[in-house]
N, C-alpha and C positions, 0 to 999 in steps of 0.2 A: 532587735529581737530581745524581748523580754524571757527572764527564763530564772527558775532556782540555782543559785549562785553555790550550791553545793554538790550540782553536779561539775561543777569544774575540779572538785575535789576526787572526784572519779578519772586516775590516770587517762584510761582510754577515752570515755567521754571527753573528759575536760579536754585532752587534745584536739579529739575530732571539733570540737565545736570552737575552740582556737582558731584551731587552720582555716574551718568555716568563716570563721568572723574576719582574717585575714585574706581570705579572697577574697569578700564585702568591701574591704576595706583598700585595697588593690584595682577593684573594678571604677570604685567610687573617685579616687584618684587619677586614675587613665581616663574616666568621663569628664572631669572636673578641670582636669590640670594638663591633661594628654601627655602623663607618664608611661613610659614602656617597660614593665617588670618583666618583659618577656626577651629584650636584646640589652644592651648595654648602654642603656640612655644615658647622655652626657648630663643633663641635669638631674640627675639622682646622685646627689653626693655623700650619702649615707644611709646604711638601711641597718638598724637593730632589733630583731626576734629574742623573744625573753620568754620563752615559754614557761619558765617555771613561776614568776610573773604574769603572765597573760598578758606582757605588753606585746607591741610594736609599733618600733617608730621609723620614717623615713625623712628625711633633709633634703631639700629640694630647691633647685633655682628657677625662679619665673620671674622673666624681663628682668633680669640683673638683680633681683630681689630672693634671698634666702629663707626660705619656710622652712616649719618642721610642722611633720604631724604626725602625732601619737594617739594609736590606738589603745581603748584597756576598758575593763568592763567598772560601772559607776554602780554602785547603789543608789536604789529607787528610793527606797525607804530604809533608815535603820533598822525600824522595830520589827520588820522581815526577813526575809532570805533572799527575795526580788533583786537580777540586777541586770544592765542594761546594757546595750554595747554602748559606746562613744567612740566618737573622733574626734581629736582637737588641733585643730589649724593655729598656728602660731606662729607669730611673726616679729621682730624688734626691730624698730627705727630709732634712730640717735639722732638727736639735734642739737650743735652745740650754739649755744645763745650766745651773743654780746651783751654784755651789762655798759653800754655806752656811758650812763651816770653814775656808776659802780664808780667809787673811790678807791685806787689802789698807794697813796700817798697823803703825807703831810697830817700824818696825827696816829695815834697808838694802833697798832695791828688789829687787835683785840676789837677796838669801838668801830674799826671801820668796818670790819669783818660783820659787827652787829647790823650795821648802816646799811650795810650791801645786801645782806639776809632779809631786811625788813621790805628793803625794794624787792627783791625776788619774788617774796609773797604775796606782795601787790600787785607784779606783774602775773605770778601764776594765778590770782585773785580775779581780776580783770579778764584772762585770756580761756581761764575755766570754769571761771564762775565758783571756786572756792571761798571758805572765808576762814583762812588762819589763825586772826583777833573775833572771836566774838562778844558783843560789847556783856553778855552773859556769858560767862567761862563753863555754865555746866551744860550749855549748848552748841556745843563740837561736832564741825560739820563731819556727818558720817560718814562723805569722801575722801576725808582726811584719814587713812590708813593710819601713818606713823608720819612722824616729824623730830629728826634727832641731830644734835650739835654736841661736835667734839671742840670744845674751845683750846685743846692745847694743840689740834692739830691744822684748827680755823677751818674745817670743814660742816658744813650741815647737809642732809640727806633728806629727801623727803618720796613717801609714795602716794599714790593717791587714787580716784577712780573715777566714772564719768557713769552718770546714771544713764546713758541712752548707748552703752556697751561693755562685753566683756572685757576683761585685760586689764592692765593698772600702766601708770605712770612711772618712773623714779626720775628722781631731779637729784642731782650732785652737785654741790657747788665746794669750791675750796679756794680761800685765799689766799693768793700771789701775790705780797708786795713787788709796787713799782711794774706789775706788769696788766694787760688787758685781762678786766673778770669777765670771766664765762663761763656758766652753768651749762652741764651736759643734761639734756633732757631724753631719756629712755622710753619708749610706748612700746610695753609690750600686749599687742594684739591680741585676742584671743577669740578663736570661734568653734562654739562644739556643736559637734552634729550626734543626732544619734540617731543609729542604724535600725533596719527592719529587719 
């Protein structure tokens, strides 16, 4: 439902049409997911009402898998008052990677730490189709969020995105001398719906 975003500003209104957009949002859940807000479902492991916010959220387990999804109204347009409901389904998987050819021995902390960063890129290059170096520096691929190294603490961080989905990536790496390197890799999901 489309609607001026300054009737929420109106105590009673804005409530009624809250509560409305959280039985939407409730309904759409139990169809979707076969949630029960009505007894004590064991997979509902969190539910947060924020009325003075407009949010709510719910956390949820399906097939051993933890979701969360928050409801809250978006703006259509700035240059308006228009706004919209939403729902956002969200979800985060961790992968932790082996760097089999990762160097954790036999030469300065520092270079290897660089060595191993450069492989990562290649491999996250290869496996997503990013491109980290590009042979023109003022042409930085757009997927590339952020890419940040802490050299004193041999960490580098990286986020990123996929043109065929919502959500982003974070890639964590940090070096261990003398032990196996492995990059944690994060995907956090994301999918909105907006309601009628």
């Amino acid at each position: 439902m489309k609607f001026s975003g300054s009737l929420l500003g109106n105590n009673d209104i804005g409530i009624k049409i809250f509560n409305n957009s959280i039985v939407k949002t409730k309904n759409l859940l139990k169809d979707v997911f076969g949630l029960d807000f009505d007894g004590a479902d064991p997979n509902i492991n969190k539910i947060d009402e924020d009325k003075e916010n407009f949010r709510y959220g719910v956390v949820f387990t399906l097939n051993g898998r933890e979701i969360a999804a928050e409801f809250t109204y978006e703006a259509e347009d700035f240059s308006n008052d228009i706004v919209t409901e939403m729902l956002c389904i969200s979800e985060y998987t961790t992968e932790d990677i082996l760097l089999p050819e990762a160097k954790s021995a036999g030469g300065e902390d520092k270079k290897l730490f660089w060595e191993n960063v450069k492989g990562i890129q290649d491999y996250l290059e290869n496996r997503f189709e990013l491109n980290y170096t590009p042979l023109d520096p003022e042409e930085k691929d757009k997927n590339i969020i952020s890419a940040a190294s802490d050299e004193e603490r041999l960490t580098w961080v990286s986020i990123f995105t996929q043109d065929h989905q919502e959500g982003s990536f974070e890639v964590k790496y940090n070096f261990v001398a003398g032990h196996e390197q492995k990059v944690k890799l994060v995907h956090h999901k994301q999918h909105k719906i907006f309601l009628d």
